[in-house]
C-alpha positions as a Markdown table, in Angstrom:
| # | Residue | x | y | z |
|---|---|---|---|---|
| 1 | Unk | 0.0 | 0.0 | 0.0 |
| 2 | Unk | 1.2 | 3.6 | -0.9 |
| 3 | Unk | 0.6 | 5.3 | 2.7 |
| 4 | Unk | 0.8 | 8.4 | 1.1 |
| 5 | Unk | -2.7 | 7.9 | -1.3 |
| 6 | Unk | -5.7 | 8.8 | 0.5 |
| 7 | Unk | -8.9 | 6.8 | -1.2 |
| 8 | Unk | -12.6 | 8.0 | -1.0 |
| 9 | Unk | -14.7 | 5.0 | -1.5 |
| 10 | Unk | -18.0 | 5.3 | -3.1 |
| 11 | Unk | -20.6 | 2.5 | -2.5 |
| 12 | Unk | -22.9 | 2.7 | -5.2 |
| 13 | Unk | -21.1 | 4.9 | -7.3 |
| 14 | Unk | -24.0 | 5.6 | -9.9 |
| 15 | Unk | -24.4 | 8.0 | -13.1 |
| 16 | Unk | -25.4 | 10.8 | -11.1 |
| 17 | Unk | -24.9 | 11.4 | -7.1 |
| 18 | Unk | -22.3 | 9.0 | -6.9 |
| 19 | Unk | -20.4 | 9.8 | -9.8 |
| 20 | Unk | -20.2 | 13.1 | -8.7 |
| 21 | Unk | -19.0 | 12.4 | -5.5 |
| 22 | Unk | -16.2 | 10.3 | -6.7 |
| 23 | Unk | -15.1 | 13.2 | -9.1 |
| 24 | Unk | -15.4 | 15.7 | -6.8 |
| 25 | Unk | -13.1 | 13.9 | -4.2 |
| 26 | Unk | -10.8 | 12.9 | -7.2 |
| 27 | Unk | -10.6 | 16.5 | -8.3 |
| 28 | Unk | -9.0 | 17.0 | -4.4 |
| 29 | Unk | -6.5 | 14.5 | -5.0 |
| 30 | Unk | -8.0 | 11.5 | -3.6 |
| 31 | Unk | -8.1 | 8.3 | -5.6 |
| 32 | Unk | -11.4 | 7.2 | -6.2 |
| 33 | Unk | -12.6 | 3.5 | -5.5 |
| 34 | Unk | -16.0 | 3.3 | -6.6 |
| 35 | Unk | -18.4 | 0.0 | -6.8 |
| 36 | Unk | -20.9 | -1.3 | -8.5 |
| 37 | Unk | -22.8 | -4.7 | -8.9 |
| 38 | Unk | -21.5 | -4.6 | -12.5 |
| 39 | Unk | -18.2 | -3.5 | -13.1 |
| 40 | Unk | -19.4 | -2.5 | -16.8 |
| 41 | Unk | -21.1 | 0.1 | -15.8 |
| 42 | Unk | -18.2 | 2.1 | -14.2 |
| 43 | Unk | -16.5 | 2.5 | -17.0 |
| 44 | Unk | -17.4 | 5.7 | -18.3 |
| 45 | Unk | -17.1 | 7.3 | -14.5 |
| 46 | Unk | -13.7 | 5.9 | -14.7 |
| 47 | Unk | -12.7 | 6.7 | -18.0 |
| 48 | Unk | -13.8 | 10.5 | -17.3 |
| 49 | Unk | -12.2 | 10.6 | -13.7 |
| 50 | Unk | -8.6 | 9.6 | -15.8 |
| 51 | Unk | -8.9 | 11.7 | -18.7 |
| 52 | Unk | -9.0 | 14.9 | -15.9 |
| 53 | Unk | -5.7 | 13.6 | -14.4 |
| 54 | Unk | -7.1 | 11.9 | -11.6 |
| 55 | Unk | -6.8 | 8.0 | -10.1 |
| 56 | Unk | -9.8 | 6.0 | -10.0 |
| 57 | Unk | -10.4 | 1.9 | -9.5 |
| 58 | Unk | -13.8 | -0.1 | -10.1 |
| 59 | Unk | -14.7 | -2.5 | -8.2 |
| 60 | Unk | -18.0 | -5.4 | -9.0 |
| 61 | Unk | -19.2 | -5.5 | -5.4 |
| 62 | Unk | -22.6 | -6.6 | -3.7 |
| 63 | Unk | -22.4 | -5.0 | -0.4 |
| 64 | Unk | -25.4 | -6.7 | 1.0 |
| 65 | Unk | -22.4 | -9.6 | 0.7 |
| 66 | Unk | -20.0 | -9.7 | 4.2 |
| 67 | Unk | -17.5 | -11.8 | 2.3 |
| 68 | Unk | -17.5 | -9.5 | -1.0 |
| 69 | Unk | -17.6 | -6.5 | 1.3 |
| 70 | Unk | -14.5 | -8.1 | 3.5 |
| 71 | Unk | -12.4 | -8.6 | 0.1 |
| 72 | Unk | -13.1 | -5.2 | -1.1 |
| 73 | Unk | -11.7 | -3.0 | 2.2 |
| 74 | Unk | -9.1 | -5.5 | 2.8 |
| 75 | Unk | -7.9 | -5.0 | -1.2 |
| 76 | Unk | -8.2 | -1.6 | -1.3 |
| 77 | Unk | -6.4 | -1.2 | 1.8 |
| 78 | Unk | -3.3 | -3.2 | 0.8 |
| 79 | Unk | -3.2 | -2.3 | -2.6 |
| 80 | Unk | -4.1 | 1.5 | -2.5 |
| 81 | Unk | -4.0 | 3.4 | 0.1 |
| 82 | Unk | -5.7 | 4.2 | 3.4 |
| 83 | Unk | -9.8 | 4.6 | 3.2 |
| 84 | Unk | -10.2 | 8.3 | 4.3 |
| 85 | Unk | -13.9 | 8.9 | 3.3 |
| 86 | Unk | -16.5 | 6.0 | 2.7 |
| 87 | Unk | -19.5 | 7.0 | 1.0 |
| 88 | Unk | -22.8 | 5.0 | 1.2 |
| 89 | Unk | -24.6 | 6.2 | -1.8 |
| 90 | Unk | -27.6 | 2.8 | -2.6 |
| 91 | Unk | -30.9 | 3.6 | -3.2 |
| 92 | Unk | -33.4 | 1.1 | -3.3 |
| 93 | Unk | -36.4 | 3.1 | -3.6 |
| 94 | Unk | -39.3 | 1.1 | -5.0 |
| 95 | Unk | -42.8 | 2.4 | -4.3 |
| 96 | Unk | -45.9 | -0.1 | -3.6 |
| 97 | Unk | -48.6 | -0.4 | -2.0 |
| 98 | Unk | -48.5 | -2.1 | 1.5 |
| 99 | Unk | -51.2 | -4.4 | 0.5 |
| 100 | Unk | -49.4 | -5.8 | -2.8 |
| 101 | Unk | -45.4 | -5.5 | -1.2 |
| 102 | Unk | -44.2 | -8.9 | -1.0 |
| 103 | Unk | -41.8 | -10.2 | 1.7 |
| 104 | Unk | -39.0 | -10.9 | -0.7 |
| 105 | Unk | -38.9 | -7.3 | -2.1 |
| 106 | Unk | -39.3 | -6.0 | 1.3 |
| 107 | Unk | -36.2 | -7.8 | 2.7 |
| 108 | Unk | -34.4 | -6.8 | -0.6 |
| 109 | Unk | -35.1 | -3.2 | 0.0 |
| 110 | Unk | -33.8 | -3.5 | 3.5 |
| 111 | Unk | -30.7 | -5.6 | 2.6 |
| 112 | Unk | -29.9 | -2.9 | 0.0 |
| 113 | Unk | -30.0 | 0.4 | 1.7 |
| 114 | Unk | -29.9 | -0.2 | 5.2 |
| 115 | Unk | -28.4 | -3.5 | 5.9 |
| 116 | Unk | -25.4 | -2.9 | 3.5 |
| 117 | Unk | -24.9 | 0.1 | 4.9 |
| 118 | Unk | -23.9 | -1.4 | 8.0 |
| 119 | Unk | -21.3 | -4.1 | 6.6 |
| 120 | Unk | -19.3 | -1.4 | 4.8 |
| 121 | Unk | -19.4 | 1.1 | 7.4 |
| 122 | Unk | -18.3 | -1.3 | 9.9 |
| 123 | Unk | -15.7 | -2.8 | 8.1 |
| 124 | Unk | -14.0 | 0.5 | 7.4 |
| 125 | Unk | -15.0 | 2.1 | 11.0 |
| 126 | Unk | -12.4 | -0.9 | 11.9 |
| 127 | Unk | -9.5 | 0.5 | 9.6 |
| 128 | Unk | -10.5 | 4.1 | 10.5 |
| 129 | Unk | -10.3 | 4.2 | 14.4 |
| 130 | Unk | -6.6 | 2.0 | 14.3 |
| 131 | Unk | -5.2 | 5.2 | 12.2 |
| 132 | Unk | -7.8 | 7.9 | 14.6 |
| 133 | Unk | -9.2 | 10.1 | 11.5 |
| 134 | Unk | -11.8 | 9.4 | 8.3 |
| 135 | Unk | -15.3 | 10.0 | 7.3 |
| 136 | Unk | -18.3 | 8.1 | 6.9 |
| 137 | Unk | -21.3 | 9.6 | 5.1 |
| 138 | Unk | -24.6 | 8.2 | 4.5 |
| 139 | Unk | -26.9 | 9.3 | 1.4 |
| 140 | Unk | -30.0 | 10.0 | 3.2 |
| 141 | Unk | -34.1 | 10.4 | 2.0 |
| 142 | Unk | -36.9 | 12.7 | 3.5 |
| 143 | Unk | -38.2 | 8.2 | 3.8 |
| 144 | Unk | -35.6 | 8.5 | 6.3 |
| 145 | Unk | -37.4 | 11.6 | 8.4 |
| 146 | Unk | -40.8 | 9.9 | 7.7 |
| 147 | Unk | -43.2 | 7.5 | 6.3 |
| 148 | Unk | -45.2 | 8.1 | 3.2 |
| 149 | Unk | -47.8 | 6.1 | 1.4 |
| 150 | Unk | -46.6 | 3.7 | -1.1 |
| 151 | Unk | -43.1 | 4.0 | 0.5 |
| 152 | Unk | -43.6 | 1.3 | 3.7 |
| 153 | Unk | -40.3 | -0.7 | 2.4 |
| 154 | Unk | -38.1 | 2.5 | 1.4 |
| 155 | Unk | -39.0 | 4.5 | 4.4 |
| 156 | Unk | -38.0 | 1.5 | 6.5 |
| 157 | Unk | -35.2 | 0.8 | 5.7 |
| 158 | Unk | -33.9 | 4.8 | 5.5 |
| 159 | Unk | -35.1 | 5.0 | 8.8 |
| 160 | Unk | -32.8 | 2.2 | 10.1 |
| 161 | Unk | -29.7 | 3.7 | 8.2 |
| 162 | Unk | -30.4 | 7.2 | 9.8 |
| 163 | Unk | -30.5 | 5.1 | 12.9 |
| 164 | Unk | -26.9 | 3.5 | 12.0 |
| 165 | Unk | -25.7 | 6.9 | 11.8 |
| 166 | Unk | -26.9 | 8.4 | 14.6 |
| 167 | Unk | -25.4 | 5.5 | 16.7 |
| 168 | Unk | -21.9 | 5.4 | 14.6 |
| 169 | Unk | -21.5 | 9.4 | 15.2 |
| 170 | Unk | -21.9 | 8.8 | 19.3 |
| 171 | Unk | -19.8 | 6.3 | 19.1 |
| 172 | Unk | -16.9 | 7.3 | 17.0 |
| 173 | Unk | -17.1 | 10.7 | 17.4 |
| 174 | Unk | -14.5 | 10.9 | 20.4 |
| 175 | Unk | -12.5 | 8.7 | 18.3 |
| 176 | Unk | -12.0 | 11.2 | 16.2 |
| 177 | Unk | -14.3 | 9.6 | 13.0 |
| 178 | Unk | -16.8 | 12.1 | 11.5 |
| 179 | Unk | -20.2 | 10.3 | 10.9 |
| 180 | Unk | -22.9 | 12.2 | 9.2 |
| 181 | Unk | -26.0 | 11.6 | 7.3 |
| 182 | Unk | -27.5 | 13.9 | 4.8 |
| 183 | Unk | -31.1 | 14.3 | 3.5 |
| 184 | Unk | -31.1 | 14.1 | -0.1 |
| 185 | Unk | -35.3 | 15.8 | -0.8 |
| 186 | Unk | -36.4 | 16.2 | -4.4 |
| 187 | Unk | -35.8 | 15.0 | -7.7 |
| 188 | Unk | -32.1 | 14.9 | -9.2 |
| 189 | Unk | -30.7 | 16.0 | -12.5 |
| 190 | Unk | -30.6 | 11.8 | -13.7 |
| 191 | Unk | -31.5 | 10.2 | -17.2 |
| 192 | Unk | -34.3 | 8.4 | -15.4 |
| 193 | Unk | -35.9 | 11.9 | -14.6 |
| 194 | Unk | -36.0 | 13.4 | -17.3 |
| 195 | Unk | -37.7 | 10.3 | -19.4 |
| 196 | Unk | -40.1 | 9.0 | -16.3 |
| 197 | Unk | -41.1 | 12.7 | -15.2 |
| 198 | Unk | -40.7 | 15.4 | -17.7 |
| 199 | Unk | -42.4 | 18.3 | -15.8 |
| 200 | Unk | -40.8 | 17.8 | -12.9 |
| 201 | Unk | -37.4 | 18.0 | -15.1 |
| 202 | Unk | -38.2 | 20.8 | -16.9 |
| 203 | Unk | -38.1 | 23.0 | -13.3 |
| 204 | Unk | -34.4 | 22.3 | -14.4 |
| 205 | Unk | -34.1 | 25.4 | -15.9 |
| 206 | Unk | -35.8 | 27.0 | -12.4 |
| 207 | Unk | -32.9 | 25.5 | -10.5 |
| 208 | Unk | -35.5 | 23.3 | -9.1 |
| 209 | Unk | -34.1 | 19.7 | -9.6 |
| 210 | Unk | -30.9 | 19.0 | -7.6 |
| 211 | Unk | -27.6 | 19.0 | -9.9 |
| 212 | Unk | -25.3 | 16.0 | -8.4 |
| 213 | Unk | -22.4 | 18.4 | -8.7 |
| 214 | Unk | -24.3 | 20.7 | -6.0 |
| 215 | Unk | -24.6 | 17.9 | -4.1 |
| 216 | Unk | -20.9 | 16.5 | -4.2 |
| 217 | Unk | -19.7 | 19.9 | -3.1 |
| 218 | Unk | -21.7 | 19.2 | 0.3 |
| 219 | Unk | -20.0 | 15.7 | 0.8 |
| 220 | Unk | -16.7 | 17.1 | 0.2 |
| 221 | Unk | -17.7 | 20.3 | 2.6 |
| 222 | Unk | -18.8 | 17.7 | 5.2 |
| 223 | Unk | -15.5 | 15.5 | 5.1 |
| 224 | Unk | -13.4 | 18.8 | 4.9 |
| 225 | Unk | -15.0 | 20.4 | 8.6 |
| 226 | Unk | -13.1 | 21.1 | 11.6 |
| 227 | Unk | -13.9 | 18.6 | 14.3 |
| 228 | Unk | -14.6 | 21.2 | 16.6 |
| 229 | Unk | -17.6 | 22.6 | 14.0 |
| 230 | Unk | -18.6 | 18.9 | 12.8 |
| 231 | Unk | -22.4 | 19.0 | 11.3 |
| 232 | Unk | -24.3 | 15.3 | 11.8 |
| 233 | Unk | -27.2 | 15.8 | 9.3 |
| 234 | Unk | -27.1 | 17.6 | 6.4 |
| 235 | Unk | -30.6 | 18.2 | 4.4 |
| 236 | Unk | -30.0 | 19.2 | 0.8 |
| 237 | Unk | -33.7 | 20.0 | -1.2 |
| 238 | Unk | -34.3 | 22.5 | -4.2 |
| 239 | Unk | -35.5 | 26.2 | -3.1 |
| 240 | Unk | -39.2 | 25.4 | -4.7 |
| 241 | Unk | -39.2 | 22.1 | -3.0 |
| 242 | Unk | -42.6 | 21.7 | -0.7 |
| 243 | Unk | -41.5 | 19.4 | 2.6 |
């Protein structure tokens, strides 16, 4: 491991929030490990974090997996550099009804945004508190404040990984690892958007959608605070937004 590369890990490193993210932090001179079930798909956010001079790695990882999860730290760690930052950027938001939801889906949802959040944040709280510094930042939903119809699995299971925040930040705050969870309300500048909900994309031009740059600068605020000025919870929401 080169002790002198500082990594920002992105899990879930999508087209939009989490691609920004991991271009913002590569644009500060941290190499960028990002992850994604298919490793495909990174290709273009790694192709475009190179060709502006910075170092990024992909990585095909299911985080809901402890053993995949287990490799991927322990790799990065001995073949990179030290994890400063660790991003939890998965989704998982599929609306329906409580009277149709099925177990299965239900436990999916879970396993995807909350309980995976808790095997990757635990396995690099471990590396963190041995060296005393790092980041761990949650990608949070208004599901996470409260429950809305049509939302019983997604609202769950944000709920639980606000929870997982709150306790991480008690607990490794003194140890000098900044946990915070931010609130992520309104439609974002994605592909799936602008072809699914074409009015609400057109407020675009009224700086009423989120950009995922905007929101990458908060991340990279968050991680860059003073411990003596350290925000928990962060909410991020367009100026039109109604919440």
């Amino acid at each position: 491991m080169n002790e002198n590369k500082k990594v920002a890990l992105i899990i879930g490193a999508g087209d939009a929030t989490g691609g920004a993210i991991a271009r913002r932090f590569a644009r500060e001179g941290y190499v960028a490990c990002v992850t994604r079930r298919n490793l495909e798909k990174l290709q273009p956010l790694l192709a475009e974090i190179r060709s502006e001079g910075g170092e990024a790695h992909g990585f095909a990882s299911d985080a809901r997996r402890e053993e995949q999860v287990a490799e991927l730290v322990e790799r990065i760690e001995r073949d990179i550099g030290s994890i400063e930052v660790m991003v939890f950027n998965i989704g998982a938001n599929v609306p329906c009804s409580i009277l149709e939801e099925t177990p299965r889906k239900y436990f999916k949802i879970w396993e995807m945004a909350c309980f995976s959040g808790f095997l990757t944040s635990q396995a690099v709280a471990k590396r963190m508190v041995t060296r005393g510094r790092g980041s761990i930042l949650f990608t949070g939903a208004t599901a996470g404040l409260r429950g809305a119809a049509g939302f019983a699995a997604f609202a769950g299971a944000k709920h639980g990984i606000r929870a997982l925040a709150q306790s991480m930040a008690r607990e490794l705050g003194p140890l000098n690892i900044h946990v915070a969870h931010i609130v992520v309300d309104g439609a974002i500048d994605t592909a799936f958007i602008r072809d699914n909900w074409p009015e609400t994309y057109a407020l675009k031009d009224q700086d009423g959608i989120l950009d995922p740059e905007h929101i990458a600068d908060s991340y990279w605020f968050l991680h860059s605070q003073p411990r003596d000025a350290w925000t928990f919870e962060l909410d991020l929401r367009p100026w039109m937004e109604r919440w």
